[in-house]
C-alpha positions, 0 to 999 in steps of 0.5 A: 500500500502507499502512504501519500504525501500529506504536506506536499506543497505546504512544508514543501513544494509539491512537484519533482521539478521544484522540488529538486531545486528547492532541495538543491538549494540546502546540500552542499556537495562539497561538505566532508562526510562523516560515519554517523550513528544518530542525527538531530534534524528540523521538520518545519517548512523548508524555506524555515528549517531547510539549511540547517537539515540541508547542512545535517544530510550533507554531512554523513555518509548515507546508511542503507536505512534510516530509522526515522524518530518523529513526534506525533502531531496529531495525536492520533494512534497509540502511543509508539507507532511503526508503520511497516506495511506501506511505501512512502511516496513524495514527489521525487518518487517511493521509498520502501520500508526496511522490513528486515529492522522494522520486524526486529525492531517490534520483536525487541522493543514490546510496546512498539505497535504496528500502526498506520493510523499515527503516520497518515497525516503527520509530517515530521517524518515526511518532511525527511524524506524529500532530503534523503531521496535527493541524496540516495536513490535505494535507502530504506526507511523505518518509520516511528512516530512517538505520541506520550511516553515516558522516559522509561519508555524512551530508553526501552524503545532506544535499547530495542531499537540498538538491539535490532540494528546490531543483527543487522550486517548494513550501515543503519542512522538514527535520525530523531526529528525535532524543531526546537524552542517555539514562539519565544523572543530569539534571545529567550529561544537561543538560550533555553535550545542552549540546555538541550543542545548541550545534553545531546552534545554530551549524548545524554538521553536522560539528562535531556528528557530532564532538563526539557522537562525542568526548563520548559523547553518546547522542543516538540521532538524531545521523545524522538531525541531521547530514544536517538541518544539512548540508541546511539550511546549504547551502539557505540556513540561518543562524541556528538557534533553541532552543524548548524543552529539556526531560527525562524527568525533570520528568514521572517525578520520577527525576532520577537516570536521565533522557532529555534532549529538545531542539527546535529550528528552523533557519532 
């Protein structure tokens, strides 16, 4: 079956020629590429977010899959959602579920459900997809969508998520997607995204789910985030790189009210 896209022509242009450009726009071909295990990356509109996951996709060296983290917008479904049994279509073609990892993904991690319900309309995952299809005409996907967990739940998801990607024998990347501060002066923005930058530069799963929660942090991707860095940290992840911060502000001129964008690649 085929999940069309939802947000095609709204967070992105919505035909294969225009879009080709506007994704040109964000890679740099020329940027040294590194082995990564686990990627922060935006899902606002691209004409917002799409430098700094343009700068982020650029820098690593593409896996066979991506095991793609997004919050759940919508609040549809339950609370941990992999959709396995479709194809993902946007305008630059189909990407094909891994069903390989997505099957040993559900074995080891129980509260996983298989769920197509969480996917249909939600775009923090689909806004991914335009960037790693620009950039590789055969990776797979594994598709996960977080709704309400806890953080123990987080780090049970990212421990199963480790398990399954060590029995395979091909490059996996984690990629956890999350805007950062909403709807905060710039100033204000930049320091509370200062806090979380920080504990995903350290790879500290715990230490971000708490100091998002004790600060007030609206990093909407905060569950994807935590799962990425408890994954990676136990796949070997030591050391984490900032590629690039940017807010919605340096493109709307309103630094009064802005939304913070952060990537990142753990390695």
């Amino acid at each position: 079956m085929i999940r069309k896209p939802a947000v095609a022509g709204q967070f992105y242009y919505g035909t294969k020629e225009r879009l080709i450009e506007q994704v040109r726009k964000y890679i740099d071909p020329l940027a040294a590429k590194e082995n990564g295990i686990g990627i922060v990356v935006p899902h606002a509109g691209f004409i917002y977010s799409g430098t700094v996951a343009g700068a982020v996709y650029s820098s690593i060296k593409f896996p066979q899959t991506f095991v793609l983290l997004g919050p759940n917008h919508t609040g549809l479904g339950p609370g941990i959602s992999l959709m396995d049994d479709y194809e993902w279509e946007i305008p630059l073609g189909t990407l094909q579920v891994d069903k390989k990892l997505a099957a040993k993904i559900i074995v080891n991690s129980p509260k996983v459900a298989r769920d197509n319900q969480a996917h249909m309309f939600e775009h923090s995952i689909e806004v991914q997809l335009p960037f790693i299809s620009y950039l590789s005409s055969d990776v797979r996907i594994v598709p996960i969508s977080l709704l309400s967990v806890s953080l123990f739940d987080c780090l049970e998801l990212g421990r199963g998520i480790a398990q399954a990607i060590k029995s395979v024998d091909y490059p996996v990347v984690i990629a956890a997607s999350s805007d950062m501060s909403h709807y905060l002066p710039e100033k204000a923005a930049r320091l509370k995204d200062k806090m979380a930058i920080d504990r995903m530069l350290e790879i500290d799963a715990e230490g971000l789910h708490e100091t998002v929660m004790r600060e007030g942090i609206s990093m909407c991707g905060v569950l994807p985030a935590t799962v990425m860095l408890s994954a990676a940290k136990i796949l070997g992840g030591n050391s984490a790189r900032l590629i690039k911060y940017a807010t919605s502000g340096e493109v709307s001129g309103d630094f009064d009210s802005v939304v913070g964008y952060a990537g990142i690649v753990v390695r």
